[in-house]
C-alpha positions in Angstrom: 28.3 -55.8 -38.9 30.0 -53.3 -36.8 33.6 -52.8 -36.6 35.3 -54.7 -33.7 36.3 -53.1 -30.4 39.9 -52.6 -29.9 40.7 -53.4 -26.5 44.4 -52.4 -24.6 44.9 -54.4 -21.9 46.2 -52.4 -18.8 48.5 -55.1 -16.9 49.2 -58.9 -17.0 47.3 -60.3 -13.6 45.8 -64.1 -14.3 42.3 -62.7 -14.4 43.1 -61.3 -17.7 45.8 -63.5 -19.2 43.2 -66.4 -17.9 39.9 -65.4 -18.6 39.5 -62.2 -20.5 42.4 -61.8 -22.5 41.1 -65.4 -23.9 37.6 -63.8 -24.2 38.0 -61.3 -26.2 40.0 -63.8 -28.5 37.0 -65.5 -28.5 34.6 -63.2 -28.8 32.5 -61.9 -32.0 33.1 -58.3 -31.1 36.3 -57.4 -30.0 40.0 -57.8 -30.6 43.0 -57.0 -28.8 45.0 -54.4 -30.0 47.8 -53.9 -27.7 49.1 -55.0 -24.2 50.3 -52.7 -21.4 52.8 -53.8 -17.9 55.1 -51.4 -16.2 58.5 -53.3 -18.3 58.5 -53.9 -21.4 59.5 -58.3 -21.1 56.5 -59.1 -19.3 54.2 -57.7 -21.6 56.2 -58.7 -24.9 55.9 -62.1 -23.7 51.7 -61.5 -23.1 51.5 -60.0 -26.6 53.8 -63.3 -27.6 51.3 -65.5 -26.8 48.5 -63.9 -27.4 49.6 -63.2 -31.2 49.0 -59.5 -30.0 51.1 -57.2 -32.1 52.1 -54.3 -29.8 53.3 -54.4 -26.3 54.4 -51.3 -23.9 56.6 -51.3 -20.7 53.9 -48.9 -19.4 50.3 -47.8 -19.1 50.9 -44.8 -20.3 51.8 -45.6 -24.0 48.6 -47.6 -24.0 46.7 -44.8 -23.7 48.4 -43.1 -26.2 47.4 -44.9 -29.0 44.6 -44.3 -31.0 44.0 -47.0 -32.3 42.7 -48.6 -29.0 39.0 -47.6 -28.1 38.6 -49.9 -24.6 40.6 -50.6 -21.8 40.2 -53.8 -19.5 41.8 -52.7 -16.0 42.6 -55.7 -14.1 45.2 -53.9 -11.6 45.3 -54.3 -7.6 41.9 -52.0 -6.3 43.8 -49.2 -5.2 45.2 -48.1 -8.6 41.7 -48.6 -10.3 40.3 -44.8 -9.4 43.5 -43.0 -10.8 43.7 -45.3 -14.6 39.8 -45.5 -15.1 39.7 -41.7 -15.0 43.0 -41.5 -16.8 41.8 -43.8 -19.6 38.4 -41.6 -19.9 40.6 -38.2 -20.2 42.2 -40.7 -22.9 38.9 -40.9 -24.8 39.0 -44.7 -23.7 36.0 -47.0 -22.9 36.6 -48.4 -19.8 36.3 -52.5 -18.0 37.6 -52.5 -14.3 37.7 -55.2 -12.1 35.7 -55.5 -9.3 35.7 -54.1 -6.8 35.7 -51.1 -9.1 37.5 -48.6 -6.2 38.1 -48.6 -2.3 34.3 -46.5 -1.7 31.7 -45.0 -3.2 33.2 -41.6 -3.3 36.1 -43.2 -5.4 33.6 -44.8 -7.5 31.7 -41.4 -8.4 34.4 -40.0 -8.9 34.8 -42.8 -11.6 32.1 -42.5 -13.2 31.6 -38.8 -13.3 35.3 -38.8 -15.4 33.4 -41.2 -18.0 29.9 -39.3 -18.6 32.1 -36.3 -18.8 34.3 -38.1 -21.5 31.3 -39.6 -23.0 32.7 -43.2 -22.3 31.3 -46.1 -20.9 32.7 -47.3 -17.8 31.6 -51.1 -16.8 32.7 -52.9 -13.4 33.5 -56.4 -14.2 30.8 -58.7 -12.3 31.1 -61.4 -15.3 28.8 -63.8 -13.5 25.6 -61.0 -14.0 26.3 -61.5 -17.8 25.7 -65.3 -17.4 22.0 -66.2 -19.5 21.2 -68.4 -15.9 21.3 -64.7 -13.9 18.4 -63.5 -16.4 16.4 -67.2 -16.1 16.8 -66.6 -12.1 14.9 -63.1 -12.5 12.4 -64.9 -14.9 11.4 -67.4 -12.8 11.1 -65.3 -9.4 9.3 -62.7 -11.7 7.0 -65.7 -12.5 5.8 -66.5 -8.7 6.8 -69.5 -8.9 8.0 -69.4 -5.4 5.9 -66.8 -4.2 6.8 -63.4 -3.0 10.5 -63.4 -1.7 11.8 -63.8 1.9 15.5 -64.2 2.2 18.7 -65.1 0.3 21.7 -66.7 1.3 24.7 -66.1 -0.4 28.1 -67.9 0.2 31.5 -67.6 -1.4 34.8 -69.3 0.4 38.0 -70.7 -0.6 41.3 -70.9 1.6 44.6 -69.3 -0.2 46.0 -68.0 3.7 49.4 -69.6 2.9 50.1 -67.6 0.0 51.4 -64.0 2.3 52.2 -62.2 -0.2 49.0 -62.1 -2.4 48.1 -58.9 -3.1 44.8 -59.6 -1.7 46.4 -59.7 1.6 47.2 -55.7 1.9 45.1 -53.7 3.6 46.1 -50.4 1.8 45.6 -52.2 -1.5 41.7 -52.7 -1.0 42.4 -56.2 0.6 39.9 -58.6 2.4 37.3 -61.1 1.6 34.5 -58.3 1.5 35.8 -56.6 -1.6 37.8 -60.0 -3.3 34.2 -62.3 -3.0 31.8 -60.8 -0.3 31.1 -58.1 -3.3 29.6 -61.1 -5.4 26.4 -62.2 -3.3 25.9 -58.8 -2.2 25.7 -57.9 -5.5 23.9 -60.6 -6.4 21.3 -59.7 -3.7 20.8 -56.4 -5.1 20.4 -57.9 -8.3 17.8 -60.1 -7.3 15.7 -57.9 -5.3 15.9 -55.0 -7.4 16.3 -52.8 -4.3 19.2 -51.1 -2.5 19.8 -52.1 1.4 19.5 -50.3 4.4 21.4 -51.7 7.1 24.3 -54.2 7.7 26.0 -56.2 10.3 29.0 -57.9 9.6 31.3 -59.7 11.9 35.2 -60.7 10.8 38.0 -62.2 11.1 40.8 -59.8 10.6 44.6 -61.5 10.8 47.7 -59.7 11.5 49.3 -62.5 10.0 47.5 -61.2 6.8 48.2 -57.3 7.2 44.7 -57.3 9.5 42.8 -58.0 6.0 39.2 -59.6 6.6 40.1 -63.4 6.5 36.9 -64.3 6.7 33.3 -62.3 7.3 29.8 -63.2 7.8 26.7 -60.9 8.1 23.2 -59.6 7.6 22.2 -57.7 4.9 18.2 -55.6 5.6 16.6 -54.6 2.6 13.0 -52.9 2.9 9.7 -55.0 3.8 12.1 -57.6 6.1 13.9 -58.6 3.6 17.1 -60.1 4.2 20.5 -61.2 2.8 22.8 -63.4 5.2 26.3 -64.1 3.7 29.2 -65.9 4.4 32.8 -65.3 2.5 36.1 -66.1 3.2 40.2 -66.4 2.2 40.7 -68.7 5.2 38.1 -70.9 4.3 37.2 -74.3 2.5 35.9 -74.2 -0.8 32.3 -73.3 -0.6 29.9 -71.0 -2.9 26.0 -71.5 -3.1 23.2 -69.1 -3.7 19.7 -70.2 -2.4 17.1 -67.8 -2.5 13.5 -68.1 -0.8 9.9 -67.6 -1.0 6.5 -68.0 0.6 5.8 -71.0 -2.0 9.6 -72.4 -2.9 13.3 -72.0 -2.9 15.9 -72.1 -5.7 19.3 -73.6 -4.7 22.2 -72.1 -7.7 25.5 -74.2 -6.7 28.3 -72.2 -7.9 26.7 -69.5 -8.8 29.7 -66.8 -9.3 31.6 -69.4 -11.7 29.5 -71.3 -13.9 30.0 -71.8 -18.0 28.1 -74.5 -19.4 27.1 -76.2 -15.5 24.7 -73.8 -14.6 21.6 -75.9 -13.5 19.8 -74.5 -9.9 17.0 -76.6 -8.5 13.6 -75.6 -7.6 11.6 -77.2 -4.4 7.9 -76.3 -3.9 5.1 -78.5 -2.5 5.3 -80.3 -6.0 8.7 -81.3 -5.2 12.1 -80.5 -6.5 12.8 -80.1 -10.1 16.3 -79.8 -11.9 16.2 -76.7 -14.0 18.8 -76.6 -17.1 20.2 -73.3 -17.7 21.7 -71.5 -20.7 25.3 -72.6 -20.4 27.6 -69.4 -21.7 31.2 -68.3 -21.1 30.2 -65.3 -18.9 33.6 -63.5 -20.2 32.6 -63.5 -23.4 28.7 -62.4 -22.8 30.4 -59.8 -20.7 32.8 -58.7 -23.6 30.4 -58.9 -26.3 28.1 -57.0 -23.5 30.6 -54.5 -23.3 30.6 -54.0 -27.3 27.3 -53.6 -27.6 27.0 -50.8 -24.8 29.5 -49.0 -26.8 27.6 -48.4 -30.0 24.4 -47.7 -28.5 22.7 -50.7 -26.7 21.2 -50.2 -22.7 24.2 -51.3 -20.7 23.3 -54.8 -18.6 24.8 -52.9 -15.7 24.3 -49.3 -15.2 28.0 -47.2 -14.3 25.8 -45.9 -11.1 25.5 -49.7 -10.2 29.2 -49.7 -9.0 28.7 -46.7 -6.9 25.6 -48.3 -4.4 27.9 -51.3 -4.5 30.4 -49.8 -3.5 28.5 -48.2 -0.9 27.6 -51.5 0.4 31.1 -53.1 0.8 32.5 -50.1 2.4 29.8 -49.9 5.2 29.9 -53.7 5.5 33.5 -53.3 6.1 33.2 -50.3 8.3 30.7 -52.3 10.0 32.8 -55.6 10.7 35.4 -53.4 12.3 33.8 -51.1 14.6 31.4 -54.4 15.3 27.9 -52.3 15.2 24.8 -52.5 13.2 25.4 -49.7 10.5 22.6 -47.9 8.5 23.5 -47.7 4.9 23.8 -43.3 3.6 
């Protein structure tokens, strides 16, 4: 059995005192070695309840130590660029949270640092390490429902009360696009195995909310006619489905960014509709133990490169939503 991966974790957000803090714990191949906040109490009181036995009142001592060999950056977007490539001059294997930087020329940047280091560098799209994303591919691989026409993606919730969320400044990489618009365009990608070539998007963008998208919808072209149209939203109800179509079928995935053990997706052809059962999994843990793996040798689920053409999407859907014009994607 190899030895355990000995994460740091760079900051005390609820994405990683919630889900992958607990992960890790969980996991069979990691363990958490030391925490990191900019003062000391707030990361004590992490590593308190955690059962984590060192704590530092900045990210700087965490990189330090060398007896961490990962990283898990769940920070605000804009701070993501300058501590990945820090923690790869740091000899550190890196985890960022999507979205992994404010562009694509951010995210090279990013990933250069890490092949230059000899690192791996993963952007934290936990719902891709989910078994039901491979049975997806399996069964459009297996023609069930033809050769594939269109997806639509959706991904909404309403949180426009809360003003000061971080999510809410536009500096900060802010905006529905990058928080949940990045997770059916991903997933689009994903499922087509093809990059894009032109967007349309349309926003609402608030000045109540530091002019942040509130809410965007648009139209996604991949090659042959293909098509993505997408919905997401901070201003929003509650909404997330995933329904992909072909010339013989459809597959309907409700909550397709969230699932754990409620992943089945439904499949309609002229035989009628069928409930399909899908591997349930803790995603954060598939993505740790992922993660691991990658480190001592394995093919990485998702390429480092992968961040950069999705980063290249979000910024020219955004791009797009404010100048209001059909954009071709360089």
């Amino acid at each position: 059995m190899k030895q355990k991966l000995r994460w740091g974790i760079m900051g005390c957000a609820q994405i990683a005192t919630g889900s992958v803090m607990p992960a890790i714990v969980e996991s069979e191949s990691g363990i958490i070695q030391g925490v990191a906040s900019r003062g000391l109490e707030k990361s004590s009181a992490v590593a308190a309840e955690f059962g984590i036995g060192k704590a530092y009142g900045s990210y700087e001592e965490l990189l330090t130590d060398q007896e961490i060999d990962a990283i898990y950056i769940p920070l605000p977007n804009h701070l993501h660029r300058e501590w990945v490539i820090r923690a790869a001059e740091a000899g550190k294997h890196v985890l960022c949270e999507k979205p992994i930087a404010l562009n694509s020329r951010e995210a090279a940047e990013m990933v250069e640092a890490c092949n230059k280091a000899g690192v791996h560098l993963a952007e934290a799209y936990m719902y891709r390490h989910h078994p039901r994303m491979a049975e997806l591919q399996e069964l459009i691989a297996s023609g069930e429902i033809g050769d594939l026409r269109s997806i639509r993606g959706t991904f909404t919730y309403n949180d426009a009360t809360d003003t000061s969320n971080i999510r809410f400044r536009s500096a900060w990489g802010g905006g529905s696009l990058y928080d949940i618009g990045c997770y059916p365009l991903s997933a689009a990608r994903l499922l087509y195995g093809m990059e894009p070539e032109a967007v349309t998007v349309h926003a609402i963008f608030s000045p109540d909310h530091d002019n942040v998208d509130m809410m965007a919808s648009g139209l996604v072209e991949f090659p042959g006619g293909l098509s993505l149209i997408f919905d997401c939203g901070m201003w929003a109800y509650h909404r997330q489905l995933l329904e992909i179509t072909g010339t013989e079928g459809r597959i309907e995935v409700p909550m397709p960014f969230n699932a754990r053990d409620d992943a089945d997706f439904y499949v309609s052809t002229e035989s009628g509709t069928r409930l399909v059962q899908a591997t349930g999994a803790n995603p954060y843990v598939r993505q740790v133990d992922n993660f691991a793996a990658a480190v001592h040798g394995s093919k990485p689920l998702i390429k480092p490169d992968d961040a950069i053409h999705n980063m290249n999407l979000l910024e020219t859907c955004l791009r797009s939503a404010r100048e209001r014009v059909r954009l071709t994607l360089p």
